[in-house]
C-alpha positions as CSV (number, residue, x, y, z in Angstrom):
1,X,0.3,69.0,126.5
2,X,1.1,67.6,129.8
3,X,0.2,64.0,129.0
4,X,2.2,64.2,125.7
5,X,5.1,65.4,128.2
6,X,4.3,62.6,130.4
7,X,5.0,59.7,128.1
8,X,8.4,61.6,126.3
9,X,9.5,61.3,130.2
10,X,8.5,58.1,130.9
11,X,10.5,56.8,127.1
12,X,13.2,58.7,128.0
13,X,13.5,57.1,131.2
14,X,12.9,53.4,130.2
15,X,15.9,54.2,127.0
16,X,18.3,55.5,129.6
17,X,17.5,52.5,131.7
18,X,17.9,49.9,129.1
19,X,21.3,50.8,127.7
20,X,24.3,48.8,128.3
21,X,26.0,49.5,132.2
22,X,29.0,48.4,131.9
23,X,32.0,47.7,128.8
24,X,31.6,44.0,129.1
25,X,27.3,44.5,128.1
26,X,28.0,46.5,125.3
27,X,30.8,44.5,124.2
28,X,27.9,41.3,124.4
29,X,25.3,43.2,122.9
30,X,27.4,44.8,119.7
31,X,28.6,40.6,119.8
32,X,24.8,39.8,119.9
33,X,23.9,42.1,117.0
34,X,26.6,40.6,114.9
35,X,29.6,41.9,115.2
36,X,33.1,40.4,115.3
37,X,35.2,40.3,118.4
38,X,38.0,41.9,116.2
39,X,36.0,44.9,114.9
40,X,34.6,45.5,118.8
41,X,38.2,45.6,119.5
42,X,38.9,48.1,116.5
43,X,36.4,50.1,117.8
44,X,37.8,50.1,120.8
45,X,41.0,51.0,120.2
46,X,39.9,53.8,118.3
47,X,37.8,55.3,120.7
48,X,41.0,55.5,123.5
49,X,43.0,56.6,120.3
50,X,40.7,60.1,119.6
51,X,40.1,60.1,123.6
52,X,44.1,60.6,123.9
53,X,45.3,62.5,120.4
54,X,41.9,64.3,119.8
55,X,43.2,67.0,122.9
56,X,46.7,67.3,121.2
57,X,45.6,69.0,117.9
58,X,42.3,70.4,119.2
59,X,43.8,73.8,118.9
60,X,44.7,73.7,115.3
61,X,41.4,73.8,112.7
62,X,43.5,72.1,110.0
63,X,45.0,69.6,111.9
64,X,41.8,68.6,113.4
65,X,39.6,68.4,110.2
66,X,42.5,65.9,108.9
67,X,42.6,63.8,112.3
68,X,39.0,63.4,112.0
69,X,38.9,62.2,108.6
């Protein structure tokens, strides 16, 4: 039990230290898997998009379901 504990840690640990630190890494490795410079950007801008609106109709179920669609 303990050893199988032991080695979920120790993955966990070597995942959480391999992903991308800062924007400019993962923006070189989602350019090194393929991706375009244009749909990074798209992606981008929708992420600060829902960071910003997504809080504005939180309150309201209907409004929601449609914003996340």
């Amino acid at each position: 039990m303990y050893n199988l504990f032991y080695i979920l840690f120790f993955s966990l640990a070597i995942s959480a230290s391999a992903a991308p630190l800062t924007e400019q890494e993962a923006n070189a490795e989602l350019l090194a898997t393929g991706m375009t410079q244009a749909s990074i950007d798209g992606l981008d801008a929708l992420s600060k998009k829902f960071a910003t609106v997504f809080p504005l109709v939180k309150p309201d179920k209907e409004a929601t379901d449609k914003f996340i669609v």
